[in-house]
Each structure stands twice: as structure tokens, then as C-alpha cells.
N, C-alpha and C positions, 0 to 999 in steps of 0.2 A: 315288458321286454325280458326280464330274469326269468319271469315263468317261461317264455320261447324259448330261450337258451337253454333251461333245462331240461324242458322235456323233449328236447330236440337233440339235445345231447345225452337224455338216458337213452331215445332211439338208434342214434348213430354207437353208441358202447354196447348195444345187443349184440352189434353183426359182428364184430372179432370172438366174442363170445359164444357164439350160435348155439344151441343144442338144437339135433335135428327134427327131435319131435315137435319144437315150438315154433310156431311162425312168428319172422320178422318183420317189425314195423317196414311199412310202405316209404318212409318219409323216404329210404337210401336203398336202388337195387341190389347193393350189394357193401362187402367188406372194406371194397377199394372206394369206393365213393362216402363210404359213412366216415373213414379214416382221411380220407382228401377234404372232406367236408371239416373234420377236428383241426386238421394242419389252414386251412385258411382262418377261421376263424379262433385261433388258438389265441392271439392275444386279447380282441373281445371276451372270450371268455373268462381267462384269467382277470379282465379288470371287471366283469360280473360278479365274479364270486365276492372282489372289494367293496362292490356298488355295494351290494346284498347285505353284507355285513357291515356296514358304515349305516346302510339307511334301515335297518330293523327289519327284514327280509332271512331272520335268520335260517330260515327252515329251507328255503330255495337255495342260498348260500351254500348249507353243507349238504344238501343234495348236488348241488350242481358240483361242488368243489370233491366229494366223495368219486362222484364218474369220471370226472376229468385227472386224479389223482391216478387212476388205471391208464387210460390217456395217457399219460406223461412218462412211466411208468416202462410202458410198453416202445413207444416212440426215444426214450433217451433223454427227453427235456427233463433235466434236473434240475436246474434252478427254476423253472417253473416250477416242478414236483413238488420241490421247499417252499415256493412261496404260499403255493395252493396250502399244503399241510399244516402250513402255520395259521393261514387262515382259518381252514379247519378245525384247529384247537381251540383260539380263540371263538369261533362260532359256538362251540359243542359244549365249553363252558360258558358261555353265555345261553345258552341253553339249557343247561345242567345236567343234561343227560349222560349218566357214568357209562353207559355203552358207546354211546358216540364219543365220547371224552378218551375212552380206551380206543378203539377205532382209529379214532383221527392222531392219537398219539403213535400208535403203531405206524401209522401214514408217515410220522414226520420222521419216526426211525429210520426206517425205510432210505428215507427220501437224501439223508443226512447220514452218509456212509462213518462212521465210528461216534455216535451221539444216539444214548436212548432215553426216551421218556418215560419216566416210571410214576405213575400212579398210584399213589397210598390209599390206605383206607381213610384218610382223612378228605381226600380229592385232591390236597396238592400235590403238585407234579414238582417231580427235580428232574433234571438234565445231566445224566451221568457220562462222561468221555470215557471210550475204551482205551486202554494203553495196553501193556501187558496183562491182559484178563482185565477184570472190574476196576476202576476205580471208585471209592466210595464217597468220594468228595462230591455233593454236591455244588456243578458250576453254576447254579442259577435256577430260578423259579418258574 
């Protein structure tokens, strides 16, 4: 079921994207339908990306949770956007992977208007709040 979800959802996040030289997946005739298709199953989705990452699915997890993050994104669902991104973090370090780790942290910046996630060379991540410019205090791990 998570692998359907995703790669049905990396299809359906072609068509807002299109380049014209590439053809797109059959699964959706077009941009209205692949994005009608995101908005019904939007909350399945969202509780996929948990499944994935509760049940050791991590690689389907932040694939699926990475296209849906554009998804969210594009559409205005922000507290989705937050929740998928925090997923994401969690997956990507449990993955280890410091590109996805950087990634998925950029996602939850984004996602979380005055909070960024900053990644050391160490991997730990702190959670800095903007006020007037920088604040250096980190709020949490």
C-alpha cells in the first residue's frame, strides 16, 4: 500500500511540474486531475508517510513525504506541510543520510514561517526562532 501511494503520488507531482519535452505518467490526463486526485486522498496520504515511518518503510516514507511536501506547499495546507516535514526529519535521520537530513530540514523551515533548522557539522540540528534578525539561542534539539 505505501509503495501505491508513492509512486502514484510521484506521478500525480509530474503534472504541475511538466516540462514539455518529457512525457507524463498516464496514471492522470492531466494537472487538474493529478491535483484532484492529491486533494481526495490528502489525509491517507499524510497518515502513510506515519505508517512508513513507525513500521521501518523508511525510504518510501521520505520519498512519499518529500512530493507531498510540494503538494502542501503549492495548495496552502500548512499544518499538513509541518507535519509531513517533521516526519521527514525524523525519517532522514533515521536514515542518516546528511543530504536528506539537509533537505528535509529546509522543508520544515519552509513549512514553519519564523523557525529554521540548522545543521552542524556535527549532524545535530538546533531550532533557531527569528525575532529581530538571528536569534542564537538555541530552542531545542
Amino acid at each position: 500500500m505505501l509503495e501505491h501511494y508513492r509512486a502514484i503520488a510521484i506521478a500525480a507531482d509530474r503534472h504541475p511540474q511538466a516540462v514539455p519535452e518529457l512525457p507524463l505518467p498516464e496514471e492522470f490526463p492531466g494537472r487538474a486531475e493529478a491535483l484532484d486526485w492529491f486533494d481526495a486522498e490528502r489525509a491517507n496520504l499524510t497518515a502513510a508517510v506515519a505508517l512508513g515511518m513507525t513500521t521501518y518503510h523508511l525510504e518510501t516514507s521520505g520519498a512519499l513525504s518529500g512530493t507531498l511536501v510540494r503538494y502542501f506547499e503549492r495548495r496552502h495546507h500548512l499544518l499538513d506541510w509541518e507535519i509531513v516535514a517533521r516526519y521527514r526529519v525524523v525519517t532522514a535521520k533515521q536514515l542518516g543520510i546528511p543530504g536528506a537530513i539537509g533537505a528535509a530540514s529546509n522543508s520544515l523551515g519552509a513549512a514553519v514561517p519564523g523557525t529554521v533548522t540548522v545543521c552542524g557539522r556535527s549532524g545535530r540540528s538546533s531550532r533557531l526562532r527569528l525575532r529581530r534578525g538571528w536569534d542564537t539561542k538555541a530552542s531545542g534539539r
